[in-house]
C-alpha positions as CSV (number, residue, x, y, z in Angstrom):
1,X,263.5,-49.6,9.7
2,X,266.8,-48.6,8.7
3,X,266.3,-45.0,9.3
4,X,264.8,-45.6,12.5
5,X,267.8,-47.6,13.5
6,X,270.0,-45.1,12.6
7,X,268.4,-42.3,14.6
8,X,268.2,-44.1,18.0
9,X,272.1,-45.0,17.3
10,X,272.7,-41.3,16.9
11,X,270.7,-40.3,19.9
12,X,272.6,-43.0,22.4
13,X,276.1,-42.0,20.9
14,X,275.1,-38.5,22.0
15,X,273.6,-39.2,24.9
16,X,276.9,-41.0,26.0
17,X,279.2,-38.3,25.2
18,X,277.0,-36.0,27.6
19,X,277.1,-38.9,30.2
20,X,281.0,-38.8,29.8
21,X,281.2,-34.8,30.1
22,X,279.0,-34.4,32.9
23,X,280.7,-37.1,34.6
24,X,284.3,-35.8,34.3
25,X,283.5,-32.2,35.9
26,X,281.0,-33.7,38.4
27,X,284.2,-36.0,39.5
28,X,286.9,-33.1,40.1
29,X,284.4,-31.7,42.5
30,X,285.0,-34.7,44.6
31,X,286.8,-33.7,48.1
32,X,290.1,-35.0,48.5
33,X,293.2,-35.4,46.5
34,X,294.4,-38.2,44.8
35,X,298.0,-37.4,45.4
36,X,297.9,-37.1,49.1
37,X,295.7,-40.5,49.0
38,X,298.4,-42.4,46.7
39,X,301.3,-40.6,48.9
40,X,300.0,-41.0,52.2
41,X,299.1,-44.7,51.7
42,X,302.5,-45.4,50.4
43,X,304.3,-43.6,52.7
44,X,303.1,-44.0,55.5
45,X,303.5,-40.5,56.5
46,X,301.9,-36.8,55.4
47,X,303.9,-35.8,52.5
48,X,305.8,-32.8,51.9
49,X,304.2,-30.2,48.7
50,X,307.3,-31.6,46.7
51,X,306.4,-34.8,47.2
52,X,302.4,-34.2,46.2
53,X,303.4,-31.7,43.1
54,X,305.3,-34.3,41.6
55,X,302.8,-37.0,42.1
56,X,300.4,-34.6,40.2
57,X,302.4,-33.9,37.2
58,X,302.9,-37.4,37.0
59,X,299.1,-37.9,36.9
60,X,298.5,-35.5,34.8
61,X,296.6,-33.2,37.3
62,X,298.5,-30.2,37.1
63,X,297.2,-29.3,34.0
64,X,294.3,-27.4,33.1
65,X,290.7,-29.1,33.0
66,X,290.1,-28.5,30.1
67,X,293.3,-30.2,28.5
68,X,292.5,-33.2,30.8
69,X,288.4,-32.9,29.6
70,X,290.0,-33.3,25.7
71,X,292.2,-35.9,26.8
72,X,290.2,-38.3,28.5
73,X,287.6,-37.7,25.5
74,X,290.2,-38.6,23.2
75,X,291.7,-41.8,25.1
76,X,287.5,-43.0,24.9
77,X,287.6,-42.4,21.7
78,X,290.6,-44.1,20.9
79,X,289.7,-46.9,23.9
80,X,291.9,-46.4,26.3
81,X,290.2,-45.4,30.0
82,X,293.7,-44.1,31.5
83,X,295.4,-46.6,34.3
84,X,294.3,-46.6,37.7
85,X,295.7,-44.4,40.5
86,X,296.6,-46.7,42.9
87,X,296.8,-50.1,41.4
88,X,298.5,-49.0,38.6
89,X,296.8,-51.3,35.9
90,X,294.7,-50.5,32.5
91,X,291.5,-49.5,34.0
92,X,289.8,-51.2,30.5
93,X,291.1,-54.2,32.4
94,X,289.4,-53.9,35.6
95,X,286.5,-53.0,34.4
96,X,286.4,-56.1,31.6
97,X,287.2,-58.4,34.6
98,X,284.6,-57.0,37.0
99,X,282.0,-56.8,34.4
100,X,282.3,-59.8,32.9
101,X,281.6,-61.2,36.7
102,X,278.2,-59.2,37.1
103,X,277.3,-60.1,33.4
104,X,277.5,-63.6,35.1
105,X,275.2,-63.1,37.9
106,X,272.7,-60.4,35.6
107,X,272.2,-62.5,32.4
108,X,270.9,-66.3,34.2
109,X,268.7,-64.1,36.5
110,X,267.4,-61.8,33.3
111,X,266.7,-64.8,31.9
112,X,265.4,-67.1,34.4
113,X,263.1,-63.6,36.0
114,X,261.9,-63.3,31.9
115,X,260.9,-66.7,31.4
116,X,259.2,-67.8,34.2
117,X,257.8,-64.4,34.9
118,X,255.9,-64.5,31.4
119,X,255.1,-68.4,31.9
120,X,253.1,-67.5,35.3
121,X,251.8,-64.8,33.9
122,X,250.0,-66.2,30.8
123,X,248.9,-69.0,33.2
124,X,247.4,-66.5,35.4
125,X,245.6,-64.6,33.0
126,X,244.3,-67.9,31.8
127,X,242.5,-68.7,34.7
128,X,241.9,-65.1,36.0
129,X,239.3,-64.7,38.7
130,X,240.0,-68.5,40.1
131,X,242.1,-70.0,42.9
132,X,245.0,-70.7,41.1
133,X,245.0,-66.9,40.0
134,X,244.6,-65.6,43.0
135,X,247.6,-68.1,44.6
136,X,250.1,-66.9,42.0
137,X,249.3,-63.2,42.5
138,X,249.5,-64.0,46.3
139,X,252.9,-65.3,46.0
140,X,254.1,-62.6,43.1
141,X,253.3,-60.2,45.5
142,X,255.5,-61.6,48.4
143,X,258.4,-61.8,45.8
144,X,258.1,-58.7,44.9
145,X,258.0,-57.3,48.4
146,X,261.3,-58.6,50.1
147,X,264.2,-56.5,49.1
148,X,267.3,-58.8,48.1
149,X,269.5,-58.6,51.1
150,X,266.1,-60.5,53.1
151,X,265.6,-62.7,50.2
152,X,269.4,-63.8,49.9
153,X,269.4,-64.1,54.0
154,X,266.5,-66.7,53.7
155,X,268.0,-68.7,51.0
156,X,271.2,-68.4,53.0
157,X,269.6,-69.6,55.8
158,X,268.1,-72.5,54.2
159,X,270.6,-74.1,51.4
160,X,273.7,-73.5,53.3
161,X,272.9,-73.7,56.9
162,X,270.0,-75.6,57.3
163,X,270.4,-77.8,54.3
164,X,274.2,-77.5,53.7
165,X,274.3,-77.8,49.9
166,X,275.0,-74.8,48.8
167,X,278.0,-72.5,49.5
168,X,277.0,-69.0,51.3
169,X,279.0,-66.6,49.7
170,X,282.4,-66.9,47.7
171,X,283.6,-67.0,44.0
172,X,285.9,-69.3,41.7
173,X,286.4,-68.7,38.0
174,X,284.5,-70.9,35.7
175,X,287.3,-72.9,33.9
176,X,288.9,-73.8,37.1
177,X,286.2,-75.9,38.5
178,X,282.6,-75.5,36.4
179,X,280.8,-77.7,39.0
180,X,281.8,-75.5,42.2
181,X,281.2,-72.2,40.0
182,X,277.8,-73.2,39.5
183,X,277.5,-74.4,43.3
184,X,278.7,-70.6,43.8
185,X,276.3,-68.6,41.6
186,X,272.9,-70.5,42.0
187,X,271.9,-68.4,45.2
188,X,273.1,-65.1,43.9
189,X,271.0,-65.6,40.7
190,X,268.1,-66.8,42.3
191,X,268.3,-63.7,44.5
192,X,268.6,-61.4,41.9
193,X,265.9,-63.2,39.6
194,X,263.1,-63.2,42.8
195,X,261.7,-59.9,42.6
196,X,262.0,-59.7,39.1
197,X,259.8,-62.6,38.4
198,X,257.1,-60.8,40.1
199,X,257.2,-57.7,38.2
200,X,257.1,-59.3,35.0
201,X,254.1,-62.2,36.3
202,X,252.3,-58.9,37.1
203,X,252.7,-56.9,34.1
204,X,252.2,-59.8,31.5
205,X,249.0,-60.9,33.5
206,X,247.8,-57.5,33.4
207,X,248.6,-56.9,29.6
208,X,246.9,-60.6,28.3
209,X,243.8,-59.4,30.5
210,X,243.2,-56.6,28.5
211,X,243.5,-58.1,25.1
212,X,241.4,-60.5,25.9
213,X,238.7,-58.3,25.7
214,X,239.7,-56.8,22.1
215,X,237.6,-58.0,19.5
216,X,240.2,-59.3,17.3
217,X,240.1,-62.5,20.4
218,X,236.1,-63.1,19.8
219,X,237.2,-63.2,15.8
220,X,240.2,-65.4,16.2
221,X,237.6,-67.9,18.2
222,X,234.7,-67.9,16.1
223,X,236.7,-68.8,13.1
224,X,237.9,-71.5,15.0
225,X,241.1,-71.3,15.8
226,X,242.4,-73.4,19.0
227,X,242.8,-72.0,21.9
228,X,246.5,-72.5,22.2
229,X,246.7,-70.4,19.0
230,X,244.5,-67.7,20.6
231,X,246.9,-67.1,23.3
232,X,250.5,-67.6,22.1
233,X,250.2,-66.8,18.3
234,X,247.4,-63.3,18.8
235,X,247.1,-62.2,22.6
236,X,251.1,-62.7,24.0
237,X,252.8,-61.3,20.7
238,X,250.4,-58.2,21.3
239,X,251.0,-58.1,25.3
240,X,254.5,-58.4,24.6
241,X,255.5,-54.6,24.6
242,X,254.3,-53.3,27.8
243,X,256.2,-56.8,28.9
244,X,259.5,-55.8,27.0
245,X,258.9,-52.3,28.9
246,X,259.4,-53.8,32.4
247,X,262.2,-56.3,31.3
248,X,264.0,-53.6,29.5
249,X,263.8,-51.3,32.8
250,X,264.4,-54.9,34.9
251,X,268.2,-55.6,33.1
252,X,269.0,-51.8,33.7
253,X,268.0,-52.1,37.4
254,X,269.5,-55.6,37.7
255,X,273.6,-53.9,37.5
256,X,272.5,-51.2,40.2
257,X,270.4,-54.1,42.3
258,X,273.8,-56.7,41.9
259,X,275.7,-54.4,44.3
260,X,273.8,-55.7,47.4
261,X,273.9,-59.0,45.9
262,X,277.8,-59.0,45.5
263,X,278.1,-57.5,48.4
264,X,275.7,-60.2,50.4
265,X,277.5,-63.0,48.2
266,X,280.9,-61.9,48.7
267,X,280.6,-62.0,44.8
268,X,283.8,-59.5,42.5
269,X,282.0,-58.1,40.3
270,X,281.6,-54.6,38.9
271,X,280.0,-52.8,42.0
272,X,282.4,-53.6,44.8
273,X,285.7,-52.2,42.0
274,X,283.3,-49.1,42.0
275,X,283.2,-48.7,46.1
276,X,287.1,-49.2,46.4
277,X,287.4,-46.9,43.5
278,X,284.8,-43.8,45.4
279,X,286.7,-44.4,48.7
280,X,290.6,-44.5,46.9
281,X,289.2,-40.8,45.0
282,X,290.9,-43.2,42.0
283,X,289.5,-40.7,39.6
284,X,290.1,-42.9,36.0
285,X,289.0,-46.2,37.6
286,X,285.4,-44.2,38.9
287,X,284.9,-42.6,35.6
288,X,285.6,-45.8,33.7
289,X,283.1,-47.8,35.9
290,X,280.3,-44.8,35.5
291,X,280.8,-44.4,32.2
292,X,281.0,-48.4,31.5
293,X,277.0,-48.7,33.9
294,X,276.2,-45.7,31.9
295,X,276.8,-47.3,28.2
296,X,274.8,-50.3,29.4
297,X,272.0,-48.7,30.6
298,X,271.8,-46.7,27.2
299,X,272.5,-49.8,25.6
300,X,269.7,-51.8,27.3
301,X,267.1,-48.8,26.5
302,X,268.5,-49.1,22.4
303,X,267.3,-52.5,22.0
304,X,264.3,-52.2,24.1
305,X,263.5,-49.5,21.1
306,X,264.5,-51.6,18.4
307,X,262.6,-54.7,19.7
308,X,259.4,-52.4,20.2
309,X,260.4,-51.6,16.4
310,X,260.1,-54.9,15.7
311,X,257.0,-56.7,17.8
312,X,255.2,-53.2,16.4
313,X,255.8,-51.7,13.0
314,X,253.5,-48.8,13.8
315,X,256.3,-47.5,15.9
316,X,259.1,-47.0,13.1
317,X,257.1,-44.5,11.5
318,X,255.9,-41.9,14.3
């Protein structure tokens, strides 16, 4: 197990520091410069080539690439994601900001999408072929088709219009007022938790179905063993890994999917910081927020690994 650890660890740092290349070249091929964006914003005015070279030596962007490449590699490396362009600040601290504001909206709706996903889907396994099946496939199905901006219009339209309880959009921090903070997230989670309940119903149905009909489940039965122990203790712990499959892919997608969300919710979280950052050419703050989405992604697909390692032993030794 060890060993196997150790190789996927290897393979993610490595796939990170080709993330981090690639996205530093890809970046200077961006149009526009930075200088005449921080200038002219400033200014007011176009400014003069004196005015521009000095903003660039100050930046750093009269140098060569690849002094700049070996730079920013070494400021990762050491932790330190430069300073933005235009707002001046640590980038490290906009992004820990931002993120831990889309870790607030992703997290509830990973877990609430995980747990009732694989709750409706053992039920509807259980009973497959009958009404109630057939009803919770039916409304998977309509979950599962409305994108998120329709599904958080809906639930805009009924909590905070119709029914005035909830707020529509907006955002206050946690320790300032716990009670409105949770008034302010409910929506967003549930609309970012929707579709994903689906997707998981679906595959865990799907998977419990088809151990059902392993022989291991006749065995289990004729020797006696309830029922309850049939499904939870035998047939879920082996339909788990197709399941962890679609979860593991579901938390990846969840950080791209929270930018309509934020965007719908009014909601500061990573993806909006990465918009202003594109349209402001603020070259640190857009390679900090890539590489930061990046790391999680590879992050997510590492555990997924490590808990396939672990709800299968087969897999540590291929």
């Amino acid at each position: 197990m060890t060993r196997y650890i150790v190789q996927r660890l290897l393979l993610s740092l490595i796939l990170l520091w080709l993330i981090a290349t690639c996205l530093f070249f890809f970046i200077h091929l961006l149009p526009g410069d930075p200088a005449g964006i921080i200038l002219g914003s400033s200014e007011g005015s176009s400014p003069t080539p004196e005015q521009l070279a000095t903003v660039r030596r100050q930046l750093g962007l009269d140098r060569p690439l690849l002094d700049q490449y070996l730079s920013y590699m070494g400021g990762i490396l050491r932790g330190d994601l430069g300073v933005s362009l235009l707002t001046g600040r640590a980038v490290s601290f906009d992004l820990g900001l931002r993120l831990s504001r889309t870790v607030m909206l992703v997290i509830p709706a990973m877990i609430l999408s995980s747990l009732l996903g694989i709750v409706l889907g053992v039920s509807s396994a259980r009973v497959r072929g009958g009404g109630s099946d057939m009803l919770i496939s039916a409304v998977g199905l309509v979950g599962h088709s409305l994108p998120a901006f329709v599904t958080g219009s809906l639930l805009v339209l009924l909590f905070s219009i119709w029914l005035g309880v909830l707020p529509s959009s907006g955002f206050i921090e946690i320790e300032e007022d716990p009670a409105r903070f949770l008034r302010y997230i409910t929506l967003p989670v549930v609309t970012l938790a929707i579709g994903r309940i689906a997707s998981t119903m679906r595959m865990t149905r799907m998977a419990m179905v088809e151990q059902y009909l392993m022989d291991y489940v006749r065995t289990a039965r004729a020797k006696g063993l309830r029922e309850q122990a049939v499904v939870y203790r035998h047939v879920l712990r082996n339909a788990l890994l197709p399941v962890v499959t679609v979860i593991g892919l579901q938390l990846g997608n969840m950080f791209a999917g929270a930018m309509i969300v934020e965007a719908l919710f009014n909601w500061p979280g990573l993806n909006s910081l990465l918009l202003k950052a594109v349209g402001n050419r603020d070259y640190p703050l857009i390679l900090g927020s890539v590489l930061v989405t990046s790391a999680i992604f590879v992050m997510i697909n590492l555990i997924t690994d490590l808990t396939y390692a672990f709800l299968d032993p087969r897999i540590r030794y291929e």
